[in-house]
N, C-alpha and C positions, 0 to 999 in steps of 0.2 A: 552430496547428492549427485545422483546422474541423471544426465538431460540428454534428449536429442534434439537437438537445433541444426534447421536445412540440412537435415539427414549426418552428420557427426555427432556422435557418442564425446559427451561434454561431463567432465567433475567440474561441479561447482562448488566452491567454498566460502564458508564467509567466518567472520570473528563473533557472530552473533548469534540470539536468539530473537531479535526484536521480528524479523518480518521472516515471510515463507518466499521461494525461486518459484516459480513453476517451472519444473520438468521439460516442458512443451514450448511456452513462449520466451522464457525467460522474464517474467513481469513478476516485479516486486512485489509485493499485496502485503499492509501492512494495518493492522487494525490496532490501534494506540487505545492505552489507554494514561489513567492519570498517573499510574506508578511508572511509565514510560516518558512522563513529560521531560526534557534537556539533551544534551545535544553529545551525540556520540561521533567515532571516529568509525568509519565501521568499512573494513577490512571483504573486496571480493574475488576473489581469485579462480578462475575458468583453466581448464587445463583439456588437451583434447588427449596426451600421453607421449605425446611430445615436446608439443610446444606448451608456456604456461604464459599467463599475464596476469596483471592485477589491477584495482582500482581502489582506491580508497575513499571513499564519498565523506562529505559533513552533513549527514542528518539532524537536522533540530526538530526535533517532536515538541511541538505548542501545546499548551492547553487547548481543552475545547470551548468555543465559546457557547455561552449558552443561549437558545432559540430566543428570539426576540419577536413577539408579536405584536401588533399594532391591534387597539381594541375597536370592533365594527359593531352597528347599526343593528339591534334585532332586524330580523328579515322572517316575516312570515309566507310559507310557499307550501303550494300546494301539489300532488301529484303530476307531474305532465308542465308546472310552469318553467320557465326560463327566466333565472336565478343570476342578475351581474352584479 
């Protein structure tokens, strides 16, 4: 992928499919799911066409846990009341 970060023309590479670069910020964004849960080695490498580096991160993708609610008090309310 190519980026421009503080005005340099950036290839970005990774080993992956798991998450998206943005182009712009460079911000991970990574939207899991449960065929994604366990822990990969995942490979990024930035190059400006001279210079290159890399990083290698340990991502562990969790489950997700599931919402937990606590059970309330019917509450009868009417238009206009204030509801705590």
């Amino acid at each position: 992928m190519q980026a421009i970060l503080m005005g340099i023309s950036l290839l970005i590479r990774t080993n992956t499919g798991l998450f998206d670069i943005d182009g712009t910020t460079g911000l991970i964004d990574l939207l899991r799911s449960s065929e994604q849960v366990g822990t990969y080695f995942v490979n990024i490498t930035v190059s400006d066409g001279v210079e290159t580096d890399y990083e290698v991160l340990n991502l562990v993708v969790r489950p997700e846990k599931p919402l937990e609610l606590e059970p309330i008090q019917d509450i009868i309310a009417y238009v206009g009341d204030l509801v705590k």
